[in-house]
PDB file of N, CA, C and O in Angstrom:
ATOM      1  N   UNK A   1      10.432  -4.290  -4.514  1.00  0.00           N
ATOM      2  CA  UNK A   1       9.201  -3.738  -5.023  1.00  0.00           C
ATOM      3  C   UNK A   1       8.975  -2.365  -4.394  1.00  0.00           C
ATOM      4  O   UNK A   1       9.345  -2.108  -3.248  1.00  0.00           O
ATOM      5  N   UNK A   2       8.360  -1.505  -5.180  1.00  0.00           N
ATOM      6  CA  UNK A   2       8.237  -0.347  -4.623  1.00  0.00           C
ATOM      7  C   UNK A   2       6.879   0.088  -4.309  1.00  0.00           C
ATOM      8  O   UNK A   2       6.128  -0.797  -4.718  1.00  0.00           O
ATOM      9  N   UNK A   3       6.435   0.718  -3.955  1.00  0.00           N
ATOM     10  CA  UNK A   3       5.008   1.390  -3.887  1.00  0.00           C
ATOM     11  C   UNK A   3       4.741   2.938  -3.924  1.00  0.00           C
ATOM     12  O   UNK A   3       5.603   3.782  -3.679  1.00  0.00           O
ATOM     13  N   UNK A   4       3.651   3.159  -4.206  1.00  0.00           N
ATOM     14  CA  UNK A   4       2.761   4.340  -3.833  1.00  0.00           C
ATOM     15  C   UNK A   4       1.938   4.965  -3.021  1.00  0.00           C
ATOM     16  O   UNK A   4       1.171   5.873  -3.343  1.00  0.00           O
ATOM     17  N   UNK A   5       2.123   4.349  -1.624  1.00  0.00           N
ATOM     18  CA  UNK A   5       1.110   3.868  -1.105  1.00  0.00           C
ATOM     19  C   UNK A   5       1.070   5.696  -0.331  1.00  0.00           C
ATOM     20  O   UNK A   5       0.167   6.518  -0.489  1.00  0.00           O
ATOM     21  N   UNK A   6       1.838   5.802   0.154  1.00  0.00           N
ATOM     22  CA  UNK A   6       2.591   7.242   0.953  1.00  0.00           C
ATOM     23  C   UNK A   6       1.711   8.113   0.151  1.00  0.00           C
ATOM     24  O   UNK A   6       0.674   8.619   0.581  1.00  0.00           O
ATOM     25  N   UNK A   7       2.132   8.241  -0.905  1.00  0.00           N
ATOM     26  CA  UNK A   7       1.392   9.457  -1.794  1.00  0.00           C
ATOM     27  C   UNK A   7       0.164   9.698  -2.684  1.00  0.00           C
ATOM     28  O   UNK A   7      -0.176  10.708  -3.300  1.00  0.00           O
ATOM     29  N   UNK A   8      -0.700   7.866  -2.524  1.00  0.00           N
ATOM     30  CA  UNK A   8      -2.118   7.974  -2.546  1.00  0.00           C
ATOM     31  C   UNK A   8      -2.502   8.305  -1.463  1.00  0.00           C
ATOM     32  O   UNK A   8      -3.328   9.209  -1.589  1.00  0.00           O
ATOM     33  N   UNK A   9      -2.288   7.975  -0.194  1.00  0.00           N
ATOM     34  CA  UNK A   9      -2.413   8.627   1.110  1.00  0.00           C
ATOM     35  C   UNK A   9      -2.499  10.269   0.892  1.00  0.00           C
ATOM     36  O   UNK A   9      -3.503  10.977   0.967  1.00  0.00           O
ATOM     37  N   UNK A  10      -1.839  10.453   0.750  1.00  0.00           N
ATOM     38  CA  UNK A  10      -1.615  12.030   0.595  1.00  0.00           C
ATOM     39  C   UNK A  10      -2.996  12.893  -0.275  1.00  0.00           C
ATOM     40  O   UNK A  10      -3.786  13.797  -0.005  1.00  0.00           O
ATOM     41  N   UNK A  11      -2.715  12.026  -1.394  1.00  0.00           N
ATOM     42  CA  UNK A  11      -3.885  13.002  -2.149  1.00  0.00           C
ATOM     43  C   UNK A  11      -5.452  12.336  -1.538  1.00  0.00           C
ATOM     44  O   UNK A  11      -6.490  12.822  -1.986  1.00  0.00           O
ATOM     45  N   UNK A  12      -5.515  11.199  -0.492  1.00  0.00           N
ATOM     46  CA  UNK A  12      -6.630  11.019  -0.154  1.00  0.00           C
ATOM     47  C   UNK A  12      -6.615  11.526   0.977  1.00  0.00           C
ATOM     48  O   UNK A  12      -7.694  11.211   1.480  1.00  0.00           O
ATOM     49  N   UNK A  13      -5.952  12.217   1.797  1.00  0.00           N
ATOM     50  CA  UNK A  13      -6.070  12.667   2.783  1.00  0.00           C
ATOM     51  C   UNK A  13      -6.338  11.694   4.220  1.00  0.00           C
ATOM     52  O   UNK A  13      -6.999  12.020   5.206  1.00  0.00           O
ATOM     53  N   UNK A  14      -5.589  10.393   3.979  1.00  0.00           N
ATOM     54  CA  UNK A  14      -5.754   9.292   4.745  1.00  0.00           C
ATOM     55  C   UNK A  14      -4.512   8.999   5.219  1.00  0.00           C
ATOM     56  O   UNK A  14      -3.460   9.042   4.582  1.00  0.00           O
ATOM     57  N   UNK A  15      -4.729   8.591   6.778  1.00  0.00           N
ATOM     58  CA  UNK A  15      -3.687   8.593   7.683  1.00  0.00           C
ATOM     59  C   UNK A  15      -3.314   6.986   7.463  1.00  0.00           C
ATOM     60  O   UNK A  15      -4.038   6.071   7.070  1.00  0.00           O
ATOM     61  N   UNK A  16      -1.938   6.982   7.854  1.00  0.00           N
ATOM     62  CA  UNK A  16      -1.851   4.938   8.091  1.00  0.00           C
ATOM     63  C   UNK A  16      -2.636   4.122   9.132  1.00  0.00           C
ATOM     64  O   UNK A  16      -2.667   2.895   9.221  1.00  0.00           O
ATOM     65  N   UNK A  17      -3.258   5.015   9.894  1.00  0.00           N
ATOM     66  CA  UNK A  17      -4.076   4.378  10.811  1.00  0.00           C
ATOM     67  C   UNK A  17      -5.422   3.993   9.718  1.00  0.00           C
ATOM     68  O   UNK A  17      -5.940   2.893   9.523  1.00  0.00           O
ATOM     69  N   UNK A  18      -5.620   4.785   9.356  1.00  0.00           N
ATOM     70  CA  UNK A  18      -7.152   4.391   8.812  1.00  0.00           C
ATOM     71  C   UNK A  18      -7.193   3.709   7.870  1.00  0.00           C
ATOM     72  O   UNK A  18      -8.087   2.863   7.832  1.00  0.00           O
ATOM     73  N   UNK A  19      -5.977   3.846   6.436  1.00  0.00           N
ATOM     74  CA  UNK A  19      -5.342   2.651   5.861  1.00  0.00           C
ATOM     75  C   UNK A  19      -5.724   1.115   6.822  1.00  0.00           C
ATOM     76  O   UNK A  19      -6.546   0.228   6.591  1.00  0.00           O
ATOM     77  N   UNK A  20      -4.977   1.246   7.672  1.00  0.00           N
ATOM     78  CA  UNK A  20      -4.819   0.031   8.634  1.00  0.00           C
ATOM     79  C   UNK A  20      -6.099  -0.681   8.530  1.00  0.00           C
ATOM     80  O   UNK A  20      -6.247  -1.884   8.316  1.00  0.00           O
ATOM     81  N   UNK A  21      -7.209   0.412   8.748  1.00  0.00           N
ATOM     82  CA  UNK A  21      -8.240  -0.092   9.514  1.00  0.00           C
ATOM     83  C   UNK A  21      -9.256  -1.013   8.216  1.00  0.00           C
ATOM     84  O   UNK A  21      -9.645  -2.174   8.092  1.00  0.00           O
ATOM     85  N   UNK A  22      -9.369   0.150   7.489  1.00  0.00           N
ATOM     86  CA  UNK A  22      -9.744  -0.289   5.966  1.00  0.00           C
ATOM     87  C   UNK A  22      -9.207  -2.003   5.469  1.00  0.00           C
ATOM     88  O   UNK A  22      -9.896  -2.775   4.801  1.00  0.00           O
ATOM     89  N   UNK A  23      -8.317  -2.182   5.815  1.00  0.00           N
ATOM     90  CA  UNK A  23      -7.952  -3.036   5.071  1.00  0.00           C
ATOM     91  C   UNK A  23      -7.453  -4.362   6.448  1.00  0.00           C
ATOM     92  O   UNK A  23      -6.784  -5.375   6.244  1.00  0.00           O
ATOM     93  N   UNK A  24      -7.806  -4.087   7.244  1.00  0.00           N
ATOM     94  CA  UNK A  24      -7.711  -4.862   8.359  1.00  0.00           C
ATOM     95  C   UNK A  24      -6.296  -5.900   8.603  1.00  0.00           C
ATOM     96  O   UNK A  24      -6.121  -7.118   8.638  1.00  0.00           O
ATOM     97  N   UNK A  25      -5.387  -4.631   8.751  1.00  0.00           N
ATOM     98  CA  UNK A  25      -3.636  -4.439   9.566  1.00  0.00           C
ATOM     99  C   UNK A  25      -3.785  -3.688   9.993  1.00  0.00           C
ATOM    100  O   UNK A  25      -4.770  -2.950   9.979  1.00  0.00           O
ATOM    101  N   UNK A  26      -2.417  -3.595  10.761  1.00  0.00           N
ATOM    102  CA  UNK A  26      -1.956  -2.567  12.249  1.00  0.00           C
ATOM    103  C   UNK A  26      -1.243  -1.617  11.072  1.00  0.00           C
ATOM    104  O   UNK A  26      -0.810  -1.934   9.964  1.00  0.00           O
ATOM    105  N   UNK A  27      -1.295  -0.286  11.777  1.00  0.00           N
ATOM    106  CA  UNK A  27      -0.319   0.575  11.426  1.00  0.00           C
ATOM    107  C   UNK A  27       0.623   0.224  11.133  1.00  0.00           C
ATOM    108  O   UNK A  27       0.883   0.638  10.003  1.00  0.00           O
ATOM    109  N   UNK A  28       1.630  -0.566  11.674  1.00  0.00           N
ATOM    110  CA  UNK A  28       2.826  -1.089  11.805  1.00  0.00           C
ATOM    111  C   UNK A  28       2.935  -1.698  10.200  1.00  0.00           C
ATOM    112  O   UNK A  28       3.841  -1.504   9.390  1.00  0.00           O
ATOM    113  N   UNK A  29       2.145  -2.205  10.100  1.00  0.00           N
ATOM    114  CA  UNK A  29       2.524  -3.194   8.826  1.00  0.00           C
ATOM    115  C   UNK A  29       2.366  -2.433   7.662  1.00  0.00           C
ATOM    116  O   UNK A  29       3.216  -2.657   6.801  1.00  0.00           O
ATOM    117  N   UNK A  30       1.117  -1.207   7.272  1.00  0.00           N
ATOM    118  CA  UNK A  30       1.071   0.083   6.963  1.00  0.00           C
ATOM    119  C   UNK A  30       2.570   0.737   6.962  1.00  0.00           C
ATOM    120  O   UNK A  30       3.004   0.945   5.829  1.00  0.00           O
ATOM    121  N   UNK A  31       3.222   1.009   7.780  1.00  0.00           N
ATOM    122  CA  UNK A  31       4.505   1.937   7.735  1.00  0.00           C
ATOM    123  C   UNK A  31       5.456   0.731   7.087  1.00  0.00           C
ATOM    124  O   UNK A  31       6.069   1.147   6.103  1.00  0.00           O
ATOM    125  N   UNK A  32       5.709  -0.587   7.389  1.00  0.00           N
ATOM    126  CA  UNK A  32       6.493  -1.832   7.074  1.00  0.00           C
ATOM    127  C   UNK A  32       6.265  -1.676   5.476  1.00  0.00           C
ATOM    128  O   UNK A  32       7.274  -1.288   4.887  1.00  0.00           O
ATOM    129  N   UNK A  33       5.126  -1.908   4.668  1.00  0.00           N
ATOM    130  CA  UNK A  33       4.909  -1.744   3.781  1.00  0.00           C
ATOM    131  C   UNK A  33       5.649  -0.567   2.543  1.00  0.00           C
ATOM    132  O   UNK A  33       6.401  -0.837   1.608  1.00  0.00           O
ATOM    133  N   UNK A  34       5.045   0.904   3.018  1.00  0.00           N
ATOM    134  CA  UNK A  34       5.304   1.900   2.790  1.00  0.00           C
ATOM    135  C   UNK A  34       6.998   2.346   2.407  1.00  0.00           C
ATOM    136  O   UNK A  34       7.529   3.007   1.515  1.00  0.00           O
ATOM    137  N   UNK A  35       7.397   1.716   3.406  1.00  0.00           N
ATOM    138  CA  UNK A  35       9.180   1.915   3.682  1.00  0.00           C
ATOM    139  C   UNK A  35      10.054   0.941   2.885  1.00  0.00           C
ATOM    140  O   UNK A  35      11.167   1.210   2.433  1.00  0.00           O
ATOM    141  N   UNK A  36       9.332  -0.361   2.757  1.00  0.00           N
ATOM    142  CA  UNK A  36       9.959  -1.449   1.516  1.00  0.00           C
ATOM    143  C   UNK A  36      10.136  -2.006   2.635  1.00  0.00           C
ATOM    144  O   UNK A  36      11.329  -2.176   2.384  1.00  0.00           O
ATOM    145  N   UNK A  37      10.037  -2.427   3.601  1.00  0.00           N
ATOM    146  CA  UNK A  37      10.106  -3.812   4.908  1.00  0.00           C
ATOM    147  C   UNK A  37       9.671  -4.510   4.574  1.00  0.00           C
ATOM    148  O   UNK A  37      10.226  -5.597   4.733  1.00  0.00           O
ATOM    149  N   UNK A  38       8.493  -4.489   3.925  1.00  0.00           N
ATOM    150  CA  UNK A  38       8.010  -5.929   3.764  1.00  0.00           C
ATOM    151  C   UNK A  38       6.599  -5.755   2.841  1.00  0.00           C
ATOM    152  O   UNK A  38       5.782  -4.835   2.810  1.00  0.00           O
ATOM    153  N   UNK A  39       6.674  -7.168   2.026  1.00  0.00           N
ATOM    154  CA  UNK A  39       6.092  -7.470   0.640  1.00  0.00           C
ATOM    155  C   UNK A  39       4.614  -7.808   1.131  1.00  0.00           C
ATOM    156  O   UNK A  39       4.403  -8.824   1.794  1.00  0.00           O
ATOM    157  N   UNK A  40       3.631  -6.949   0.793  1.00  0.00           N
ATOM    158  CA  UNK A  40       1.923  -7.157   1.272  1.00  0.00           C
ATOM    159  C   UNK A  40       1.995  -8.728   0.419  1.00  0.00           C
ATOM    160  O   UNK A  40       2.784  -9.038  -0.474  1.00  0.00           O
ATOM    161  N   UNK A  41       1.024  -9.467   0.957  1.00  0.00           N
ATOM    162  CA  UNK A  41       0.110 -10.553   0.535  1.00  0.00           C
ATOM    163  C   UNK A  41      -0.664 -10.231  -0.861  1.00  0.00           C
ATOM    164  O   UNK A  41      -1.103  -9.097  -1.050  1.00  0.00           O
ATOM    165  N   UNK A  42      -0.769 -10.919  -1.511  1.00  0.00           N
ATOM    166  CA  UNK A  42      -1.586 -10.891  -2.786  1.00  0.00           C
ATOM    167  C   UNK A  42      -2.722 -10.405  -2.336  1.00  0.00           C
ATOM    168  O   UNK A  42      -2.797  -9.249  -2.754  1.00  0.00           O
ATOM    169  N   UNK A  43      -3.889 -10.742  -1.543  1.00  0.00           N
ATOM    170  CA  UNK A  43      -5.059 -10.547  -1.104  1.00  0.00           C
ATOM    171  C   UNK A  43      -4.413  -8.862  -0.374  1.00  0.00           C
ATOM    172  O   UNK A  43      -5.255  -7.964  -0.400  1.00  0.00           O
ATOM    173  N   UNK A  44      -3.617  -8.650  -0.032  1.00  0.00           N
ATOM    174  CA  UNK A  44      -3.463  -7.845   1.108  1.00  0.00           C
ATOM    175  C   UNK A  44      -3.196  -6.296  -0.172  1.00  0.00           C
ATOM    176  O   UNK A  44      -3.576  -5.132  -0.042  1.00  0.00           O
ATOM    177  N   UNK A  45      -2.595  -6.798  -1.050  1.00  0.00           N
ATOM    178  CA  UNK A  45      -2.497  -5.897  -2.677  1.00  0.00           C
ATOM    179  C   UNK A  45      -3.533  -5.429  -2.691  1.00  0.00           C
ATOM    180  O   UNK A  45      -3.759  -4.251  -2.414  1.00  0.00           O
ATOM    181  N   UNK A  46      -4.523  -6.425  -3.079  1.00  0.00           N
ATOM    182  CA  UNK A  46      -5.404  -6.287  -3.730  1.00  0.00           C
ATOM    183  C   UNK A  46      -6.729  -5.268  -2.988  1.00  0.00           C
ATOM    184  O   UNK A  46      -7.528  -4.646  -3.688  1.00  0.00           O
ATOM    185  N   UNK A  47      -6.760  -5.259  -1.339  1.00  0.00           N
ATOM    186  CA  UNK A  47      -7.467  -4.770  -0.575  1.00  0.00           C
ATOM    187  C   UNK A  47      -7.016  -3.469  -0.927  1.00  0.00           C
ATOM    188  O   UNK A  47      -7.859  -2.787  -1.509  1.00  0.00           O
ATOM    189  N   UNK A  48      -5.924  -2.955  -0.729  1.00  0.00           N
ATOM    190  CA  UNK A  48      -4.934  -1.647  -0.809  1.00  0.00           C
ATOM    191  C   UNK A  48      -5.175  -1.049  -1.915  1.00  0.00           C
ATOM    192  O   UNK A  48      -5.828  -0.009  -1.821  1.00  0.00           O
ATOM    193  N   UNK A  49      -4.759  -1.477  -3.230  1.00  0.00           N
ATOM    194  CA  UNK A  49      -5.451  -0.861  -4.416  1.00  0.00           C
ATOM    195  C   UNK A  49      -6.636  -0.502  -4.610  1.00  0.00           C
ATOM    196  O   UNK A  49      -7.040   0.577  -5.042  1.00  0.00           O
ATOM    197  N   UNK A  50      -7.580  -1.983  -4.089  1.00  0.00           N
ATOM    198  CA  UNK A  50      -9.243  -1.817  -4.333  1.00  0.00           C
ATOM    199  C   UNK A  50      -9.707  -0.022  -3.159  1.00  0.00           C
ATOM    200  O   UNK A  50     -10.782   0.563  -3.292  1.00  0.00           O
ATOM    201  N   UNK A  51      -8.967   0.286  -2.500  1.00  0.00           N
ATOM    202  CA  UNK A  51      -8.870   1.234  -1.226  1.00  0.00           C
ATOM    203  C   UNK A  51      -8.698   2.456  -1.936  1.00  0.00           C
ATOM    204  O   UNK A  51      -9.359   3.495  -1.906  1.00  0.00           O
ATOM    205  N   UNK A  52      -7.713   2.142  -2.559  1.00  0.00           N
ATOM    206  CA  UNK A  52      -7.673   3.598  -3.637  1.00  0.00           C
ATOM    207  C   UNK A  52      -8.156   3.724  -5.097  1.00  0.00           C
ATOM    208  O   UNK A  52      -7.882   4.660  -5.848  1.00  0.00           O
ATOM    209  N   UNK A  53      -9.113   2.369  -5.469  1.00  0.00           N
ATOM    210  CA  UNK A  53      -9.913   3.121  -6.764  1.00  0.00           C
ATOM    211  C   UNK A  53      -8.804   2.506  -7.480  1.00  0.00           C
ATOM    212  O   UNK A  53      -8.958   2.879  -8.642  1.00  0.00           O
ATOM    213  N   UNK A  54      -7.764   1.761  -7.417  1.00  0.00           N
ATOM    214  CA  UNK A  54      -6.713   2.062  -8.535  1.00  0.00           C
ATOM    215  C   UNK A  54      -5.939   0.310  -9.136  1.00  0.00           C
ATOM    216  O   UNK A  54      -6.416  -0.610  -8.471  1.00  0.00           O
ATOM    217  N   UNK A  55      -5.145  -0.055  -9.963  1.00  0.00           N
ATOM    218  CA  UNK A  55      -4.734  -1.243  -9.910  1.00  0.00           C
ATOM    219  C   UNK A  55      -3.720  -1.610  -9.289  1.00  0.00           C
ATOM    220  O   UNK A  55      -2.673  -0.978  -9.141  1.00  0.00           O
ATOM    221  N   UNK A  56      -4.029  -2.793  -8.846  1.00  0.00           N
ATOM    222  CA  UNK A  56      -2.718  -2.895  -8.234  1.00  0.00           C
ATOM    223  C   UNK A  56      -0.830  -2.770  -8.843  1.00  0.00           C
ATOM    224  O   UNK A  56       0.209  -2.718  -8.185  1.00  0.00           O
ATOM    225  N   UNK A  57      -1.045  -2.761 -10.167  1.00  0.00           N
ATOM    226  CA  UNK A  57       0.075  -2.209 -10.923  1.00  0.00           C
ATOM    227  C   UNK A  57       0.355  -0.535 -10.626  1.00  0.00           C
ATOM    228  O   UNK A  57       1.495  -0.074 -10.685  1.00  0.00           O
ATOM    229  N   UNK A  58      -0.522   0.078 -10.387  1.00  0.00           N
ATOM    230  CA  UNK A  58      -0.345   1.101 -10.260  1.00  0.00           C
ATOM    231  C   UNK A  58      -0.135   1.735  -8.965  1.00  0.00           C
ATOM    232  O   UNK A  58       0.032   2.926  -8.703  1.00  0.00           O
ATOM    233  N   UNK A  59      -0.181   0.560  -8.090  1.00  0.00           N
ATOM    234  CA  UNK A  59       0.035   1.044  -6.436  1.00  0.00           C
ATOM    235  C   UNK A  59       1.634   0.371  -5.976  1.00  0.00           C
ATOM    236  O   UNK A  59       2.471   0.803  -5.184  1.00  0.00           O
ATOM    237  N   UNK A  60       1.627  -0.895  -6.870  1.00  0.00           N
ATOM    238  CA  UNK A  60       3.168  -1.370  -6.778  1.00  0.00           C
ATOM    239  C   UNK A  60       3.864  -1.321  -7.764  1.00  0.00           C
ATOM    240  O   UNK A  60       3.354  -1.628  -8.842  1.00  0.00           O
ATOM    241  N   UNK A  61       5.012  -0.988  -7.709  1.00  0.00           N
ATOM    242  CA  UNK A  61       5.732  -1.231  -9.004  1.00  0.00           C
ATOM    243  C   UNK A  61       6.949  -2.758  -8.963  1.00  0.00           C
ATOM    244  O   UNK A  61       7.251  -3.138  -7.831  1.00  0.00           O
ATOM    245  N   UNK A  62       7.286  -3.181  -9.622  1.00  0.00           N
ATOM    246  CA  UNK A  62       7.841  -4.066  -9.295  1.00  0.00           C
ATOM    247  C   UNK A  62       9.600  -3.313  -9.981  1.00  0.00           C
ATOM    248  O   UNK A  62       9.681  -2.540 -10.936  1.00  0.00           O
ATOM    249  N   UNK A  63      10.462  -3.696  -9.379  1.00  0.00           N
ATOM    250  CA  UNK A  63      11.903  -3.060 -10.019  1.00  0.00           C
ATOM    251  C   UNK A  63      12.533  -4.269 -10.594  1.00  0.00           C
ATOM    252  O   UNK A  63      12.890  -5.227  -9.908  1.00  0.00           O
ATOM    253  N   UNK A  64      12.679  -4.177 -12.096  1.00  0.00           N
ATOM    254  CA  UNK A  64      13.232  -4.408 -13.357  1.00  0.00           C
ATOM    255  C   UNK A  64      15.026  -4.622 -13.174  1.00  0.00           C
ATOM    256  O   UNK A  64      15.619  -3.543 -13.198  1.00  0.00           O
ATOM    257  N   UNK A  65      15.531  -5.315 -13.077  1.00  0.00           N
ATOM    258  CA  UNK A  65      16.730  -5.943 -13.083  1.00  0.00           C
ATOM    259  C   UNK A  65      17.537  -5.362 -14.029  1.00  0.00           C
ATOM    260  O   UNK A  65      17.606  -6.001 -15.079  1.00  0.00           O
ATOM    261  N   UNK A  66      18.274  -4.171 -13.967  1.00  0.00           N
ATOM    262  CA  UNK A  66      19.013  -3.876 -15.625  1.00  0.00           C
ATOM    263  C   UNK A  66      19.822  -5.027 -15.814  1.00  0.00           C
ATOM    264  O   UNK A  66      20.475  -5.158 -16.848  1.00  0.00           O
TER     265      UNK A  66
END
């Protein structure tokens, strides 16, 4: 699965710390996320999107099997 998360950051001008904080994780799991380490929680989606205004389809993408 991929995300967006890096470059809603960007145009919000929000660090992974404050991500973190917002949505109540460590940085760590913020950068884990970001990098493809590891798959957020449904609830944990849903905080992240609701964070940026946006759907969660549009913050993850899922990759399509040719």
């Amino acid at each position: 699965m991929k995300n967006k998360i890096k470059v809603e950051r960007a145009e919000k001008d929000v660090t992974q710390q404050q991500l973190a904080d917002a949505v109540g994780v460590s940085r760590q799991t913020i950068v884990a996320i970001e990098k493809g380490r590891f798959l957020p929680s449904t609830p944990l989606a849903i905080k992240i999107s609701r964070f940026f205004g946006k759907s969660v389809e549009t913050i993850f993408l899922l990759e399509e099997d040719d």
